[in-house]
DSSP file (Angstrom, degrees, kcal/mol; ACC not computed):
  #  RESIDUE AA STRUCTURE BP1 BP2  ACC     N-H-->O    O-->H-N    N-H-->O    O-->H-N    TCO  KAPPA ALPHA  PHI   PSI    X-CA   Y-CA   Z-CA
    1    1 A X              0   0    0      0, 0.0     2,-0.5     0, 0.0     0, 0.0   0.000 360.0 360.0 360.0 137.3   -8.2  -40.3  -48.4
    2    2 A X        -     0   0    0      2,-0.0     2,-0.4     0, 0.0    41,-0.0  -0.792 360.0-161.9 -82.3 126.3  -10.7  -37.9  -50.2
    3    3 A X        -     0   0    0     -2,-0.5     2,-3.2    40,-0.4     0, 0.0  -0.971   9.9-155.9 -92.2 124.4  -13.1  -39.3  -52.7
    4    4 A X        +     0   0    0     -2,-0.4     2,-0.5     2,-0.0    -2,-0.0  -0.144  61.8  89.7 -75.2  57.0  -14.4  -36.7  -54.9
    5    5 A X        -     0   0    0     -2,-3.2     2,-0.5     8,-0.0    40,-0.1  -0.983  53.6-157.3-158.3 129.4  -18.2  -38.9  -56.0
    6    6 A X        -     0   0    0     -2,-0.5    40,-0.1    38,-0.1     2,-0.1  -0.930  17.9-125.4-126.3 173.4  -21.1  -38.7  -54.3
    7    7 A X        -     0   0    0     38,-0.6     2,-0.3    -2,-0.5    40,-0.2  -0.539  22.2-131.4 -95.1 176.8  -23.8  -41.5  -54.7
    8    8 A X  S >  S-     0   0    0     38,-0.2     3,-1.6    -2,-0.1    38,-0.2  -0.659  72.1 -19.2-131.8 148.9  -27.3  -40.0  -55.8
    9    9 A X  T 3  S-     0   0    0     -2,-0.3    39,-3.2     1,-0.2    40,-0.2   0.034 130.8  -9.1  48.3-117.5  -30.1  -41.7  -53.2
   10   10 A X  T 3  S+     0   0    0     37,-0.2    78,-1.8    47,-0.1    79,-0.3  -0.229  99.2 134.2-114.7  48.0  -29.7  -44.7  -51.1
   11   11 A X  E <   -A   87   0A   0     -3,-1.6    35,-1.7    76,-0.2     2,-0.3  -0.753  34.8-168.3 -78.2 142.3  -26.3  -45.5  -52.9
   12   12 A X  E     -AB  86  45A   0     74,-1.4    74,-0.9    -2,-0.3     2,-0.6  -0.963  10.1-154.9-126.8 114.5  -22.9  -46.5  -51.2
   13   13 A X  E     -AB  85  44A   0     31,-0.9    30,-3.1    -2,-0.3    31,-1.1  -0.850  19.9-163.0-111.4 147.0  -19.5  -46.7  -52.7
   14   14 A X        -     0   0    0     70,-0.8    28,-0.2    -2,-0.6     2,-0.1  -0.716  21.3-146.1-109.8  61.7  -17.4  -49.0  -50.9
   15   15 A X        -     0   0    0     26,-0.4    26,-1.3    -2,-0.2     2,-0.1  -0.193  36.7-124.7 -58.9  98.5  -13.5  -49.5  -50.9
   16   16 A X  B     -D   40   0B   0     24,-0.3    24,-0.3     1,-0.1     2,-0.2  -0.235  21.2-117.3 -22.3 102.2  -13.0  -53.5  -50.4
   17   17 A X        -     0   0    0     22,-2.5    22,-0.4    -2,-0.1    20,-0.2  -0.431  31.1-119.9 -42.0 108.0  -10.7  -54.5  -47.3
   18   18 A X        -     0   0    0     -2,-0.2     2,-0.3    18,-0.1     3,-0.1  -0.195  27.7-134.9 -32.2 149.2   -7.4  -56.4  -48.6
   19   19 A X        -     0   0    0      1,-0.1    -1,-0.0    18,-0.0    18,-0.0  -0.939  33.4 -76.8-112.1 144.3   -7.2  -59.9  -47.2
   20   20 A X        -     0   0    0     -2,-0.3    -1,-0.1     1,-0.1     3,-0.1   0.136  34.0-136.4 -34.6 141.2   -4.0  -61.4  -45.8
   21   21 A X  S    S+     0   0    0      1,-0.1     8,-1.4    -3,-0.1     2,-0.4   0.794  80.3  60.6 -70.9 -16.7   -1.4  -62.5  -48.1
   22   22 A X  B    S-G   28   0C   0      6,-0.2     6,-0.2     1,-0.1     4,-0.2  -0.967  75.0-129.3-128.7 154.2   -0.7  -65.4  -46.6
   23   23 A X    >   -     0   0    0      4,-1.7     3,-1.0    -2,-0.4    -1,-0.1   0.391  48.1 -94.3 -94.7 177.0   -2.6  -68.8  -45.6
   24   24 A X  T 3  S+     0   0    0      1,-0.2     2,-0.6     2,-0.1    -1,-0.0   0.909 127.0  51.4 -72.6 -48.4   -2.2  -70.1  -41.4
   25   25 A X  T 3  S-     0   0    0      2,-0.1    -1,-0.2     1,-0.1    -2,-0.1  -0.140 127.5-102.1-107.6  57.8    0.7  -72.3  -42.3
   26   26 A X    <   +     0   0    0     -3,-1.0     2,-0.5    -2,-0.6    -2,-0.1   0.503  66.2 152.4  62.8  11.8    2.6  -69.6  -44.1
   27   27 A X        -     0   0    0      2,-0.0    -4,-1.7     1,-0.0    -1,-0.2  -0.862  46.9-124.4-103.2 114.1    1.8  -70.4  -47.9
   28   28 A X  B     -G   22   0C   0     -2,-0.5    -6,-0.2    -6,-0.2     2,-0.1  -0.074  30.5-145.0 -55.7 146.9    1.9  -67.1  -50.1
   29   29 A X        -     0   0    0     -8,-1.4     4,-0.3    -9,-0.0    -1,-0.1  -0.693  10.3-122.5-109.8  86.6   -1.5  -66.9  -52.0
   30   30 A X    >   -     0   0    0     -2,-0.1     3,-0.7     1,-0.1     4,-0.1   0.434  10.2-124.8 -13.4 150.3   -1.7  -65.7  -55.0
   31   31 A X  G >  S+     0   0    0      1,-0.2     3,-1.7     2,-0.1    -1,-0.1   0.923 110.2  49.5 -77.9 -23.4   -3.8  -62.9  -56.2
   32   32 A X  G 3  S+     0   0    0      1,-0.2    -1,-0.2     3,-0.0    -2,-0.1   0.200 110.7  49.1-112.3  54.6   -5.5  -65.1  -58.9
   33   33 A X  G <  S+     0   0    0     -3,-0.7     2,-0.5    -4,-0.3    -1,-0.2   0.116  97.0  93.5-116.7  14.1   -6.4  -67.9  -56.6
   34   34 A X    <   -     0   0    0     -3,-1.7     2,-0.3    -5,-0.1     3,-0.0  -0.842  69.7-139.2 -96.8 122.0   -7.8  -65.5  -54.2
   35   35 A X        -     0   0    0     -2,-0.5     3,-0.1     1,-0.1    -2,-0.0  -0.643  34.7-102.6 -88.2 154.2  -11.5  -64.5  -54.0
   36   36 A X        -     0   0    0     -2,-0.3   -18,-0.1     1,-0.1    -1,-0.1  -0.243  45.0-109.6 -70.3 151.9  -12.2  -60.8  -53.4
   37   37 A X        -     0   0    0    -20,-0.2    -1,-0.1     2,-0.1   -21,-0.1  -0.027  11.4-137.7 -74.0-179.4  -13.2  -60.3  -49.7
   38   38 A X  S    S+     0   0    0     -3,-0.1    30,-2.6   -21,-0.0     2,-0.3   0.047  76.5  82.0-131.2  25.1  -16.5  -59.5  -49.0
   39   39 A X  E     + E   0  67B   0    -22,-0.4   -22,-2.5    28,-0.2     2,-0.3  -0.983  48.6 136.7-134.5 144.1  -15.7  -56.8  -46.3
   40   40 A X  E     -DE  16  66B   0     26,-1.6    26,-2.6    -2,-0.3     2,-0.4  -0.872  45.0 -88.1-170.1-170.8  -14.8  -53.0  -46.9
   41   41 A X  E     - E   0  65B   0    -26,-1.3   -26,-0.4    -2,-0.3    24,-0.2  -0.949  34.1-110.3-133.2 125.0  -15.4  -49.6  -45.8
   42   42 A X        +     0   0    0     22,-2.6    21,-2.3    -2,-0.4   -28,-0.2  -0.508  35.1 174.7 -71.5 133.5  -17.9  -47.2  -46.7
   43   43 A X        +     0   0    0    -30,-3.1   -40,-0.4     1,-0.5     2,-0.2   0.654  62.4   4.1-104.1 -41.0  -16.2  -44.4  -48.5
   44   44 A X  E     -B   13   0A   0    -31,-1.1   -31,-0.9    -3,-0.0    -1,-0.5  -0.868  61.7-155.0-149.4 158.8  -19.1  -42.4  -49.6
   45   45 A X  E     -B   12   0A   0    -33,-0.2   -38,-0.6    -2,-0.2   -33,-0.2  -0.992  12.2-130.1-142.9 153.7  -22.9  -42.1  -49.3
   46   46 A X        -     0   0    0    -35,-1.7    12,-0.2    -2,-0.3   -38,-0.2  -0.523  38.5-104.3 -81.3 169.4  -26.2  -40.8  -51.0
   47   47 A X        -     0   0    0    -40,-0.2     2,-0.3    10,-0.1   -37,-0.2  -0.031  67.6 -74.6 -53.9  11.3  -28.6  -38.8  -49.3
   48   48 A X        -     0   0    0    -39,-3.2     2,-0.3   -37,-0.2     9,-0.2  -0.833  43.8 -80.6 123.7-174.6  -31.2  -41.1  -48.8
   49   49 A X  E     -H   56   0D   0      7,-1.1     7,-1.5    -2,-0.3     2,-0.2  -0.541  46.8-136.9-126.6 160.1  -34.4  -43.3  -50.7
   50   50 A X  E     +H   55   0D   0     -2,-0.3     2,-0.4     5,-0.3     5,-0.3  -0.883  27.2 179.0-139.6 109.0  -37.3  -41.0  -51.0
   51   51 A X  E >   -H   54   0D   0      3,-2.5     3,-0.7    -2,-0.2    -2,-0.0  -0.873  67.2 -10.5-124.1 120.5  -40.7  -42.5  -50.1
   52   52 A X  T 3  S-     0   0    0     -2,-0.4    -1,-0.1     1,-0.2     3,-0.1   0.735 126.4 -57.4  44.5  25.7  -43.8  -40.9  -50.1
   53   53 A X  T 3  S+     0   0    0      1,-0.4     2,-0.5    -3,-0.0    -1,-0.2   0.617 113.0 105.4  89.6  14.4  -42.2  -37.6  -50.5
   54   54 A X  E <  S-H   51   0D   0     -3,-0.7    -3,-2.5     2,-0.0    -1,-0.4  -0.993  71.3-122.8-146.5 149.3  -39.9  -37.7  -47.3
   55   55 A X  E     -H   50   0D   0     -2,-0.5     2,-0.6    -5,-0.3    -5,-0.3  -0.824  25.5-158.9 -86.7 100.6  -36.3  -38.3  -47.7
   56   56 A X  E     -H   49   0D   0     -7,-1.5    -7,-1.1    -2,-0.4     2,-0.1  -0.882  10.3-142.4 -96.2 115.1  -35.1  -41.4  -45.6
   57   57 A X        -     0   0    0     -2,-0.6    -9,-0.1    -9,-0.2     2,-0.1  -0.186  18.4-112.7 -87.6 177.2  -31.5  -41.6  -44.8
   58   58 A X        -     0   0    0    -12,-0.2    -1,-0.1   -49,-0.2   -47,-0.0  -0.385  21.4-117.3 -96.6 159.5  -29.7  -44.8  -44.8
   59   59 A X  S    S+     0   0    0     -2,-0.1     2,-0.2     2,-0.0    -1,-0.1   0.897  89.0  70.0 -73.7 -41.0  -28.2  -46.5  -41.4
   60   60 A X        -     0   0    0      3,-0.0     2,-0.3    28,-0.0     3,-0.0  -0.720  56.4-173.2 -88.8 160.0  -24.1  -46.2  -42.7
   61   61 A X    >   -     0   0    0     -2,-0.2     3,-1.3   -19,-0.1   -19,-0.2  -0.921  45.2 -69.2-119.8 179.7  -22.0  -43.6  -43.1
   62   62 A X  T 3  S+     0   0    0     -2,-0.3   -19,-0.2     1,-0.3     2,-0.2   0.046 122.8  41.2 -61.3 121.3  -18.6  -42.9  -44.4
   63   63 A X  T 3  S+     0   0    0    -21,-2.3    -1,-0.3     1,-0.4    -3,-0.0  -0.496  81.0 111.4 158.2 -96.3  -16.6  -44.7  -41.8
   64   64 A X    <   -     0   0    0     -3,-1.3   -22,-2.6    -2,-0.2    -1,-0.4   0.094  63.0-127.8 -50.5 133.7  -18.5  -48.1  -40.9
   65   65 A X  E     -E   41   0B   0    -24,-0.2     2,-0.3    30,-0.1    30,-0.3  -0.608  38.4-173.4 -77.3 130.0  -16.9  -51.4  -41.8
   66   66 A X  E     -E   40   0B   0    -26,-2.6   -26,-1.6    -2,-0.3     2,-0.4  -0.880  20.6-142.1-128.4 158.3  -19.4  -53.4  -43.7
   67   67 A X  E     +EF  39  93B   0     26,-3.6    25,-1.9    -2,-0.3    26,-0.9  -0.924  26.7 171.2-122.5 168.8  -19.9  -56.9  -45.1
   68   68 A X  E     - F   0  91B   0    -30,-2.6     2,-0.2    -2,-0.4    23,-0.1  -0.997  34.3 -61.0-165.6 169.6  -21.5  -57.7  -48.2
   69   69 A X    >   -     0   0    0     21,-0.6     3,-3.0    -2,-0.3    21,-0.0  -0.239  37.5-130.5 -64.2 130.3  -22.5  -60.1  -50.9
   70   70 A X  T 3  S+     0   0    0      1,-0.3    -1,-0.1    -2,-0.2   -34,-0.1   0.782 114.0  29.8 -47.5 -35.9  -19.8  -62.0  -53.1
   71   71 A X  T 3  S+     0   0    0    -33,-0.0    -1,-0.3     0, 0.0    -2,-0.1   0.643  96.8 115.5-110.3   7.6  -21.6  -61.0  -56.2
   72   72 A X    <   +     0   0    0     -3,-3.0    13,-0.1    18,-0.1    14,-0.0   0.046  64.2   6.6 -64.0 157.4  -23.4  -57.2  -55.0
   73   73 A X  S    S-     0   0    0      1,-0.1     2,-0.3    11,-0.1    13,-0.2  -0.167  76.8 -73.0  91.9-173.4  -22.4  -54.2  -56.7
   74   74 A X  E     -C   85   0A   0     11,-0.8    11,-1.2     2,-0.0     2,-0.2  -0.914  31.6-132.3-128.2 156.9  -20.5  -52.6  -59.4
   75   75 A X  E     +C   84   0A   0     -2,-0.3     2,-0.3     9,-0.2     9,-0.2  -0.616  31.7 168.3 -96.8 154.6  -16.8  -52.1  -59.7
   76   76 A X  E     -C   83   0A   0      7,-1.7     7,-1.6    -2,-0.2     2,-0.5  -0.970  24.3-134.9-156.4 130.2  -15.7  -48.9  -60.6
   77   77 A X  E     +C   82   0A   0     -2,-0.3     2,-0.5     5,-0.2     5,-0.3  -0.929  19.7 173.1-105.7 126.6  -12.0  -46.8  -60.8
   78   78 A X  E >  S-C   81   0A   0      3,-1.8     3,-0.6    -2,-0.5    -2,-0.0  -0.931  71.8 -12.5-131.1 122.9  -11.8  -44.0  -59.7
   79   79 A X  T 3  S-     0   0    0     -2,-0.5    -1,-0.1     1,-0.2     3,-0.1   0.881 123.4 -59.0  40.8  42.1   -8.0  -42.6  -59.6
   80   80 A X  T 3  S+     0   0    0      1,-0.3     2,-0.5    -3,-0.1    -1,-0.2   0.623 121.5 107.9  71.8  16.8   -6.5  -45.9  -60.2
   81   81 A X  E <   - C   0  78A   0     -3,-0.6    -3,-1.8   -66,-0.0     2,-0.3  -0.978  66.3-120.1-104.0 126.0   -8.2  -47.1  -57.1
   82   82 A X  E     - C   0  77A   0     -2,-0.5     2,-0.3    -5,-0.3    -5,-0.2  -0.403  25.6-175.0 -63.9 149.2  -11.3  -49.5  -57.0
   83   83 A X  E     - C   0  76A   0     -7,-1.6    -7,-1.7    -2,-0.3     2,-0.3  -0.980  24.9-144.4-132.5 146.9  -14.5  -49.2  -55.8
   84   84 A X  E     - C   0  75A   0     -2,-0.3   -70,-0.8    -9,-0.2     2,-0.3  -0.722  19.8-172.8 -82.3 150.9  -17.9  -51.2  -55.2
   85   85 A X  E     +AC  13  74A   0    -11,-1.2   -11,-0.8    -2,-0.3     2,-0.3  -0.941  21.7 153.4-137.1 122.4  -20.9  -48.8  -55.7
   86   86 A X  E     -A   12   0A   0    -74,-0.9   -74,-1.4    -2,-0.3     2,-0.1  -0.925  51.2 -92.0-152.5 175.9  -24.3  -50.8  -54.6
   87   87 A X  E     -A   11   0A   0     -2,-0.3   -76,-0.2   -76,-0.2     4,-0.1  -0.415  48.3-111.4 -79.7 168.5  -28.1  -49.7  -53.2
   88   88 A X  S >  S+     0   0    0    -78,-1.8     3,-1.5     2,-0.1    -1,-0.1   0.805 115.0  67.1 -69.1 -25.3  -27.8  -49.7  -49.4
   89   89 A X  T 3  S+     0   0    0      1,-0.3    -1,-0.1   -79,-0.3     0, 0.0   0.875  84.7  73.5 -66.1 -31.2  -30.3  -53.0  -49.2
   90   90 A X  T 3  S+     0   0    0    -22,-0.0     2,-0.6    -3,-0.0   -21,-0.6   0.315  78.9 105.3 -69.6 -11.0  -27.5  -54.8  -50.9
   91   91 A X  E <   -F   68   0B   0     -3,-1.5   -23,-0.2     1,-0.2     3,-0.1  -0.762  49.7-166.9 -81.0 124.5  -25.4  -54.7  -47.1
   92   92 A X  E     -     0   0B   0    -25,-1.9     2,-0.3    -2,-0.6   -24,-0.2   0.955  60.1 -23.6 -52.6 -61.1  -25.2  -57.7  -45.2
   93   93 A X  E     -F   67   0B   0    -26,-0.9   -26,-3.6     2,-0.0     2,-0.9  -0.950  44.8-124.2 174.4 117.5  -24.1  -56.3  -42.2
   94   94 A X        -     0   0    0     -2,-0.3   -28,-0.3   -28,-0.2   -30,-0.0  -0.661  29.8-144.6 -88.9  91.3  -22.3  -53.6  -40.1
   95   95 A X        -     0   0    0     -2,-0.9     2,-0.2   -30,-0.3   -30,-0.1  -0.017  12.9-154.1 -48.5 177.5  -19.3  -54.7  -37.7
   96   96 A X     >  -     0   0    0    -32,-0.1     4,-1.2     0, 0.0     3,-0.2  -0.700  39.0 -78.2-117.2 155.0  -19.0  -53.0  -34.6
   97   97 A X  H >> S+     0   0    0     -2,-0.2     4,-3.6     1,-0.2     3,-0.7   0.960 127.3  48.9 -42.1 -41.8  -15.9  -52.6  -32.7
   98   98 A X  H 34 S+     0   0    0      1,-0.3     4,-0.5     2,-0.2    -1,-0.2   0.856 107.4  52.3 -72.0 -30.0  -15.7  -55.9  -31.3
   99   99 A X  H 3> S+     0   0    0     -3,-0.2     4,-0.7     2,-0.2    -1,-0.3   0.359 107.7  57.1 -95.2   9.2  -16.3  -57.6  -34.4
  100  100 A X  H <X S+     0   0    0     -4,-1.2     4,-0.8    -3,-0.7     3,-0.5   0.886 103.8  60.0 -44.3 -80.1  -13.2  -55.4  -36.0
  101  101 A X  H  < S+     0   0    0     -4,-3.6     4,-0.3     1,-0.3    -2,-0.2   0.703 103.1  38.9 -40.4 -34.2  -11.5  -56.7  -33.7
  102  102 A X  H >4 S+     0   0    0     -4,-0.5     3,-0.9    -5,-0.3    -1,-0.3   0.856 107.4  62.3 -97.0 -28.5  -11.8  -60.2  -34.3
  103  103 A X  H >< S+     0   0    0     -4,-0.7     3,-0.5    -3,-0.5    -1,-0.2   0.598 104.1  58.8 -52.5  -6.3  -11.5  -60.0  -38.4
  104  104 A X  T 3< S+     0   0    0     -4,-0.8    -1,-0.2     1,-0.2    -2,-0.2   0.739  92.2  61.7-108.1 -24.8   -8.3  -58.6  -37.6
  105  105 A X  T <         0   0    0     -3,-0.9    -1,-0.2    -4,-0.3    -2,-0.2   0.489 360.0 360.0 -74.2   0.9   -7.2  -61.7  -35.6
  106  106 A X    <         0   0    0     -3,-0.5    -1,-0.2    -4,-0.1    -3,-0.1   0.486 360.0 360.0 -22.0 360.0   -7.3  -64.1  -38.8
């Protein structure tokens, strides 16, 4: 999937990973008893923070599975899709394969 937006600086917009629909002992969860996950995929990225006149670029790119904080961000639609948009500082944390692997075993 294309997104046509690029972030300005050390901005990231962030597509939110779905979470299972259903619970360990099989019981459908609604969507509005669900809280939105806190894990997604970088989608887009800015160019960088600029500090003391040099251009630093930020540690994801458009790829890497990230987590982040329940309340970070703003939501945004962009072609009937949602998005987080947030500063880069605002990431928790970058999985790795291995820890892919194991969100995926819920």
């Amino acid at each position: 999937m294309t997104v046509h937006v690029t972030p300005l600086h050390d901005r990231v917009l962030v597509r939110r990973l779905q979470e299972k629909e259903t619970a360990k002992g099989g019981i459908i969860i609604p969507d509005t008893a669900k809280e939105k996950p806190q894990e997604g995929e970088v989608m887009a990225v800015g160019a960088g923070k600029i500090e003391k006149g040099r251009r630093i670029p930020l540690d994801v790119k458009v790829g890497d599975r990230i987590l982040f904080g329940k309340y970070t961000g703003n939501d945004i639609k962009i072609d009937d899709q949602e998005y987080l948009i947030f500063r880069e500082e605002e990431i928790l944390a970058k999985l790795s394969g291995a820890a892919k692997a194991a969100s995926g075993k819920k």
